[in-house]
C-alpha positions as CSV (number, residue, x, y, z in Angstrom):
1,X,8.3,11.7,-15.5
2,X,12.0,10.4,-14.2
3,X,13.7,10.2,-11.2
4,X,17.5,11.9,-11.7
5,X,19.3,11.4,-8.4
6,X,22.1,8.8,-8.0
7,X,20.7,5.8,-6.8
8,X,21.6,4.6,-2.8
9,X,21.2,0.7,-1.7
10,X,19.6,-0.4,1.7
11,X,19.7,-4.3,2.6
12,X,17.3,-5.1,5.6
13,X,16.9,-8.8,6.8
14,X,14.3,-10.8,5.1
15,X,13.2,-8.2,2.8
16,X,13.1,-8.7,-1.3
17,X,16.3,-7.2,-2.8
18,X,16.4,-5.9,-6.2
19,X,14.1,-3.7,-7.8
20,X,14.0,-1.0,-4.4
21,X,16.8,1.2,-3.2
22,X,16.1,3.3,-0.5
23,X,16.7,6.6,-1.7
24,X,14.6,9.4,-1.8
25,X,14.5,12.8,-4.2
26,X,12.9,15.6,-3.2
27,X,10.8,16.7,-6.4
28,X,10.2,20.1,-4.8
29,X,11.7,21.7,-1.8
30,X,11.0,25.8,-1.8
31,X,12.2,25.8,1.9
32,X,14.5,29.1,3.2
33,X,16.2,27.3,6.5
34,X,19.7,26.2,6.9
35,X,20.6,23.0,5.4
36,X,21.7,20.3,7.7
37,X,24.4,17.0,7.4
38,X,24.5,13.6,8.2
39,X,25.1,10.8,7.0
40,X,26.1,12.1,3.7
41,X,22.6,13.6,2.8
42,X,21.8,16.7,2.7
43,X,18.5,18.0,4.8
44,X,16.4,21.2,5.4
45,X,14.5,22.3,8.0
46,X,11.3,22.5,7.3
47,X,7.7,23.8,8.4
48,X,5.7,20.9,7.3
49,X,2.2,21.3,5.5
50,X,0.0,18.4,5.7
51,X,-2.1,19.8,2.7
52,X,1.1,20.3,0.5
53,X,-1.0,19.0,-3.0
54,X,2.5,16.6,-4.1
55,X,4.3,14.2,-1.7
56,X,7.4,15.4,-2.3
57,X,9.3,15.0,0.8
58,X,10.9,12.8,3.9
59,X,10.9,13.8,7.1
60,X,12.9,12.7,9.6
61,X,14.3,13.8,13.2
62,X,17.6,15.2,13.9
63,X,18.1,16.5,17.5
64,X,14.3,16.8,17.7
65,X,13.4,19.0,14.9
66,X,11.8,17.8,11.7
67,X,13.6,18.0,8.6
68,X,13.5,16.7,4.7
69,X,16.2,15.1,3.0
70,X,15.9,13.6,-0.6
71,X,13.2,12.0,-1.6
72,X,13.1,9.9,-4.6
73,X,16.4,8.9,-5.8
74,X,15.3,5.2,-6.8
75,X,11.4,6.1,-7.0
76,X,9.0,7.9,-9.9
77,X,8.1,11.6,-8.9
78,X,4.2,12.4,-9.9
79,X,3.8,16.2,-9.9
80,X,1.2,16.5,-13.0
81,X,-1.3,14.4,-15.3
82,X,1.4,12.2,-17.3
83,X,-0.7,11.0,-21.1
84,X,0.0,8.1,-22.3
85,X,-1.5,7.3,-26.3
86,X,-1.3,3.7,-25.4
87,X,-3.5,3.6,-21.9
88,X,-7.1,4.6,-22.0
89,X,-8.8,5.1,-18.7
90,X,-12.0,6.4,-18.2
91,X,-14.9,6.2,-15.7
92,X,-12.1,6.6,-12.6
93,X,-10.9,9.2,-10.1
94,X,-7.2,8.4,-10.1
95,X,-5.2,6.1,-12.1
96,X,-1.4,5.9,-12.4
97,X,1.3,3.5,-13.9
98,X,5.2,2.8,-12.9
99,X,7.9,1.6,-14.7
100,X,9.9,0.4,-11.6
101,X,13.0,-0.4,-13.0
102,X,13.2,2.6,-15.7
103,X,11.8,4.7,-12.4
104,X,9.1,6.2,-15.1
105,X,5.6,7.2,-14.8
106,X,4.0,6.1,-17.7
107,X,0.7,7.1,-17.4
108,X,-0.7,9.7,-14.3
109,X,-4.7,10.9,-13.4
110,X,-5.2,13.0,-10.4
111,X,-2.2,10.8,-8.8
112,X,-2.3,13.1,-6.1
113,X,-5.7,13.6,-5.5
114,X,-6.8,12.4,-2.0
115,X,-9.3,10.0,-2.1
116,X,-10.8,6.9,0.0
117,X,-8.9,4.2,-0.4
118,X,-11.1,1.4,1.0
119,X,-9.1,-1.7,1.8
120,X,-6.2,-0.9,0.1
121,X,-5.4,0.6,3.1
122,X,-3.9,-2.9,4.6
123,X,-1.1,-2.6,2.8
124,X,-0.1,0.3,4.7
125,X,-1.3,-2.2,7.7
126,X,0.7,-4.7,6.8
127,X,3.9,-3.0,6.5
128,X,3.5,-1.5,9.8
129,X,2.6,-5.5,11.0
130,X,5.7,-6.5,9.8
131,X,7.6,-3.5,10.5
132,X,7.1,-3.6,14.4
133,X,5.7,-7.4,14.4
134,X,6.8,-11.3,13.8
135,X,4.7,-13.4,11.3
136,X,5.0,-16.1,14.5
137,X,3.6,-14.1,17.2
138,X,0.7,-15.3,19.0
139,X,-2.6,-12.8,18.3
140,X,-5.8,-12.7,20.3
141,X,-9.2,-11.0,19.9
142,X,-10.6,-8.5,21.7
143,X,-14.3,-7.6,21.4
144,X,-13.6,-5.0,18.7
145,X,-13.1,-7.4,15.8
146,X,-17.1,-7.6,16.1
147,X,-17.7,-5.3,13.0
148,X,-21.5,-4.3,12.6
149,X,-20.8,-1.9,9.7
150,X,-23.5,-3.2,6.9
151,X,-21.5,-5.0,3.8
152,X,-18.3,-5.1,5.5
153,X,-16.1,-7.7,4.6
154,X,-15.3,-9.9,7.9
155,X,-13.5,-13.7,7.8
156,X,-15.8,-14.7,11.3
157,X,-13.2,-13.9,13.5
158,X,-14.9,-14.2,17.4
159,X,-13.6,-12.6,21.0
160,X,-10.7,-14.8,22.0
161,X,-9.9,-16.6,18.8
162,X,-6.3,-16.9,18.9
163,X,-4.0,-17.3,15.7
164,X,-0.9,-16.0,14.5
165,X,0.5,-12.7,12.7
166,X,1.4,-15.1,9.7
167,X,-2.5,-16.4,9.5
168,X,-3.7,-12.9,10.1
169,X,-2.0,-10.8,7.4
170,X,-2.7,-13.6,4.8
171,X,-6.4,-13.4,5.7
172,X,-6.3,-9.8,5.7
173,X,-4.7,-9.3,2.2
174,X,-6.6,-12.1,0.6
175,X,-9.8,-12.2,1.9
176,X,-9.5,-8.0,3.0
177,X,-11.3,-9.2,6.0
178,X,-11.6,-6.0,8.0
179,X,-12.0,-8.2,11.6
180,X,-8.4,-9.7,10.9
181,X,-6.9,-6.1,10.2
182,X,-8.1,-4.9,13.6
183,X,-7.2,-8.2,15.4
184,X,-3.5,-7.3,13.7
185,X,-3.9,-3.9,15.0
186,X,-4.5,-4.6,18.6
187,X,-1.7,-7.5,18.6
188,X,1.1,-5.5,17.5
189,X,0.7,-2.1,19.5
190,X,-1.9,-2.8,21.9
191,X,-4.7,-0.5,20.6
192,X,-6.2,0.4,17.4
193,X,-5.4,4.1,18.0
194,X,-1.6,3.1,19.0
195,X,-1.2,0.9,15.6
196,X,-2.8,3.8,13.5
197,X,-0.2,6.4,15.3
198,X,2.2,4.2,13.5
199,X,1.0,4.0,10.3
200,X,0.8,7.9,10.3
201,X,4.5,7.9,11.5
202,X,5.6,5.6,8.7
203,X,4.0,7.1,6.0
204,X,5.5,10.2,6.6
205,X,8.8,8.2,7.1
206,X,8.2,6.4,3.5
207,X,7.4,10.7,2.0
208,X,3.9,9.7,1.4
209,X,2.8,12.9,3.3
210,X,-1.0,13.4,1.1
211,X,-2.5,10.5,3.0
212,X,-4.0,10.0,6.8
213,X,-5.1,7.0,8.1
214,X,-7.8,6.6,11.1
215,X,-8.4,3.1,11.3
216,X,-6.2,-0.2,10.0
217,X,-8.8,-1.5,7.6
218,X,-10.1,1.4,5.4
219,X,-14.0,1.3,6.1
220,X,-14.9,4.4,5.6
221,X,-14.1,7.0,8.4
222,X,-13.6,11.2,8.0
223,X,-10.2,12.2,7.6
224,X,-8.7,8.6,6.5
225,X,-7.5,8.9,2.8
226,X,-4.6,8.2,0.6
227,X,-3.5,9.6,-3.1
228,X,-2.6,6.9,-6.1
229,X,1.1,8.1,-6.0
230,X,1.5,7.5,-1.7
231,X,-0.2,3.8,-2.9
232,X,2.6,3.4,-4.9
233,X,4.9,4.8,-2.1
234,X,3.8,2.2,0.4
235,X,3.4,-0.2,-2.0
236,X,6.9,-0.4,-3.0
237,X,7.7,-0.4,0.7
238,X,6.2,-3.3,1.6
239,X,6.8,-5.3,-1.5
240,X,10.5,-5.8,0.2
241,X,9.4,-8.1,2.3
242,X,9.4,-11.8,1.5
243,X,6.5,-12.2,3.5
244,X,4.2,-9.6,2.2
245,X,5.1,-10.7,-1.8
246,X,4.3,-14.4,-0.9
247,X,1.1,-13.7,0.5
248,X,-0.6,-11.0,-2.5
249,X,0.9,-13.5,-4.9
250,X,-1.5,-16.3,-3.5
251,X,-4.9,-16.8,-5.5
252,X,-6.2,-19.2,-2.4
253,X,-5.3,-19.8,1.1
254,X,-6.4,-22.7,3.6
255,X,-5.4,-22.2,7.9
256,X,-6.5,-23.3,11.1
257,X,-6.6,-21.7,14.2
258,X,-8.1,-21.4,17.4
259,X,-11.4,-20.5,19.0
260,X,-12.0,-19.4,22.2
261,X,-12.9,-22.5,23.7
262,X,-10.2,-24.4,22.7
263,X,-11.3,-25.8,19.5
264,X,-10.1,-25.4,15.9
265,X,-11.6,-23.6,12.8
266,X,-10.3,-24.5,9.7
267,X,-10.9,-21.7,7.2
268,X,-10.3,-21.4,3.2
269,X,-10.3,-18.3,1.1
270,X,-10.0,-17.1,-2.0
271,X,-7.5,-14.0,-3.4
272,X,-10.4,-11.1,-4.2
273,X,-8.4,-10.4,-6.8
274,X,-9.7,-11.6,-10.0
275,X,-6.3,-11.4,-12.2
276,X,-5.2,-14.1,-9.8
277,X,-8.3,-16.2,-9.4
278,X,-8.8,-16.5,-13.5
279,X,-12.0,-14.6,-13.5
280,X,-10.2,-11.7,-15.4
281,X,-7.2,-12.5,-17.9
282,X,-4.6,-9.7,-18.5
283,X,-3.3,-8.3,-21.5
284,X,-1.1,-11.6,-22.9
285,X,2.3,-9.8,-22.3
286,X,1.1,-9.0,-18.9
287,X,1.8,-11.4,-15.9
288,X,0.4,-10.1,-12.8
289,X,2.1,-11.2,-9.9
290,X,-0.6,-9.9,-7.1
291,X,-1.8,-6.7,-6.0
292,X,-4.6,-5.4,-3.2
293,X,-8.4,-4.7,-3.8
294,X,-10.4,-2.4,-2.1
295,X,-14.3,-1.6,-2.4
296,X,-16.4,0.1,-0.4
297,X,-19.5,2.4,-2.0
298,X,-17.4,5.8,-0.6
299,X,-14.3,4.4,-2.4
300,X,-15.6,2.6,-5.4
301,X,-13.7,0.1,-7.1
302,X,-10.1,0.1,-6.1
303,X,-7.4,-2.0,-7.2
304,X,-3.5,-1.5,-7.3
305,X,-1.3,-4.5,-9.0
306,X,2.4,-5.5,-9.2
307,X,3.1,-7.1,-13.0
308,X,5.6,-7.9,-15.2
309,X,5.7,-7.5,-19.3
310,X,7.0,-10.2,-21.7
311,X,10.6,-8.8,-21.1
312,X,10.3,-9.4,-17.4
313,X,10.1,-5.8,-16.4
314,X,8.0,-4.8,-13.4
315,X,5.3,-2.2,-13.5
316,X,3.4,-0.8,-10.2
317,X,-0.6,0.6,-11.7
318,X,-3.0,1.6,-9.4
319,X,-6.6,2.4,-10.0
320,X,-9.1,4.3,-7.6
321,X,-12.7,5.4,-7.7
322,X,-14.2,2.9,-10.0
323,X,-17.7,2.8,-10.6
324,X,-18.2,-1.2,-10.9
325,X,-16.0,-4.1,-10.6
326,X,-16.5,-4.7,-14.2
327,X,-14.8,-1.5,-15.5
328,X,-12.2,-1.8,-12.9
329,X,-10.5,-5.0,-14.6
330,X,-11.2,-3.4,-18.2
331,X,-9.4,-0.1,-17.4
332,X,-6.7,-1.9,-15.3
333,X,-6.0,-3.9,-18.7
334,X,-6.2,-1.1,-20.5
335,X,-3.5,0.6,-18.3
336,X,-1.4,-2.3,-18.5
337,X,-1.7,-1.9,-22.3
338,X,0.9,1.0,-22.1
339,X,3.5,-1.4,-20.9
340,X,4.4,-2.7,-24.0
C-alpha cells in the first residue's frame, strides 16, 4: 500500500535528515464539518473516536478546537492485511514491513490491531525525553524507580542515584531497564502521570491515534497498548534524532554515575537485541542498524528493527505477540526476506 500525497520537508535542530518529511495523508477522513486553512493545509473539524480501527489522522488545535489535516504524505498508510509471497510469518499477533524510502508496505498482519507492547513502549518514552528534555540534564531518583513487579527488567537504579538524561535513555533502550524509564519520567515532567499526559499528547500529534499509554516503561498495565502500524509512526519519529539513532545502533554500553552517597557505580550493558549482539545473523542482504525489544508474558515477544538491503534502502518491520524469543528472530528474518 502507497502513500500519494506530495511530499513536505521539516528541518528541526539535531534531528537525522533524509529519509522523514513531515507530512501527513489522511488515508480516510468521512468527516461532514467545514474545512479550515492555515498554513497551506487543509483541515476538518472533527469529532474524534479513540476506537477509530486505522490511525488515519492528525489532530491539532486551531483556536481551541480539534481538527485533522493530512496525514501521511511522506509515510505508508496500513488500512488492510498487505501479502507478501516472499515473507512468511507465523506464530505472531501482528507483523508489518516498510519500505521507507518507496513509502510501501510490503507485508501487513493485524497492523492495527491493539496489542501490549511491552517495552517497546520506550521509544514513545524516549521521543517524548528528547522532545521536552536535554541529553545533559541532571536526573535524580525518587523512591518509585523501586520496581517489585516479578521478572521485570531493572539496571539497579537506587533513591537518590543521580545521572544524566544521556546515561538514562541509553540504559533504557539497551538494557530496557524499566527503573531508568521511570527515573526519565520523573526528571523531565515531574511526575510519572505528567510525562505519560505527554506521551498521549504526542502520539496523537504524530496520527498514531489506536495506541494509549499508562505508564513510560510498558509493564503491563489496563488500558496501555499500541498497534504495529503507530510503532512504526513513533518509530520514524524518533529515528530523527541523532541521539536516539546512536544509542539503538549500540550492541554494548559502559557509564558511570552517582549514588546517593556520593560514590560512583560503573555499569556495562549489553544491546537485548540479538541482531546486534551476534547471537542472531540476518538475512545476508540485510544489515540491521538497531531496533527496540520488548518481552513481557502479556506481550510476548516483541521486536521492531530499522535495516537496510544490499542497495542501501531502509526498511522499518515490526513484530508483536511472539510466543518465544527463538521464533521472534526466525520470523523477523523471514520478514526481512521480502526486502529483496
Amino acid at each position: 500500500m502507497k502513500c500519494t500525497n506530495e511530499k513536505t520537508e521539516r528541518k528541526k535542530s539535531g534531528q537525522v535528515k533524509g529519509w522523514h518529511g513531515k507530512g501527513r495523508f489522511c488515508a480516510v477522513l468521512l468527516f461532514c464539518a467545514a474545512a479550515l486553512t492555515g498554513c497551506g493545509a487543509e483541515k476538518y473539524a472533527m469529532p474524534y473516536d479513540s476506537n477509530y480501527p486505522v490511525s488515519s489522522f492528525k489532530l491539532v488545535s486551531v483556536d481551541d478546537v480539534q481538527v485533522a489535516e493530512p496525514f501521511a504524505v511522506d509515510l505508508c498508510v496500513v488500512d488492510k492485511d498487505v501479502s507478501n509471497s516472499a515473507a512468511s510469518v507465523a506464530d505472531v499477533a501482528s507483523a508489518a514491513l516498510f519500505d521507507i524510502n518507496g513509502k510501501n508496505t510490503l507485508y501487513a498482519r493485524n497492523a492495527n490491531e491493539q496489542l501490549d507492547p511491552a517495552s517497546l513502549t520506550k521509544i514513545m518514552t524516549a521521543l517524548v525525553a528528547l522532545k521536552h528534555g536535554s541529553p545533559d540534564q541532571l536526573l535524580r531518583a525518587s523512591d518509585n524507580v523501586l520496581i517489585t513487579e516479578p521478572g521485570a527488567q531493572l539496571c539497579g537504579i537506587k533513591p537518590g542515584d543521580t545521572m544524566t538524561l544521556d546515561q538514562a535513555l541509553h540504559i533504557m533502550l539497551l538494557n530496557s531497564a524499566n527503573d531508568a524509564a521511570v527515573m526519565i519520567a520523573e526528571g523531565v515532567s515531574g511526575s510519572v502521570s505528567a510525562f505519560v499526559d505527554l506521551m498521549n499528547q504526542e502520539a496523537l500529534a504524530l496520527g498514531a491515534t489506536n495506541c494509549h499509554f499508562t505508564n513510560p516503561n510498558g509493564l503491563t498495565e489496563e488500558g496501555h497498548y499500541m498497534t504495529a502500524y503507530d510503532l512504526y509512526l513513533i518509530f520514524v519519529e524518533a529515528i530523527q534524532y541523532d541521539l536516539f539513532n546512536e544509542i539503538i545502533q549500540m550492541s554494548s554500553y559502559s557509564t558511570t554515575y552517582t549514588l546517593s552517597d556520593g560514590s560512583e557505580r560503573t555499569l556495562e550493558i549489553n544491546n537485548t537485541n540479538q541482531y546486534l549482539t551476534g547471537n542472531v545473523q540476518a538475512p545476508e542482504h540485510i544489515t540491521v542498524i538497531g531496533g527496540k525489544t520488548g518481552t513481557t508474558k502479556a506481550a510476548g515477544h516483541c521486536l521492531i528493527l530499522l535495516s537496510r538491503n544490499s542497495s542501501g534502502n531502509p526498511y522499518i518491520s515490526v513484530i508483536m505477540n511472539s510466543d518465544s524469543t527463538e521464533n521472534l528472530y526466525k520470523n523477523m528474518s523471514e520478514l526481512l526476506n521480502a526486502t529483496q
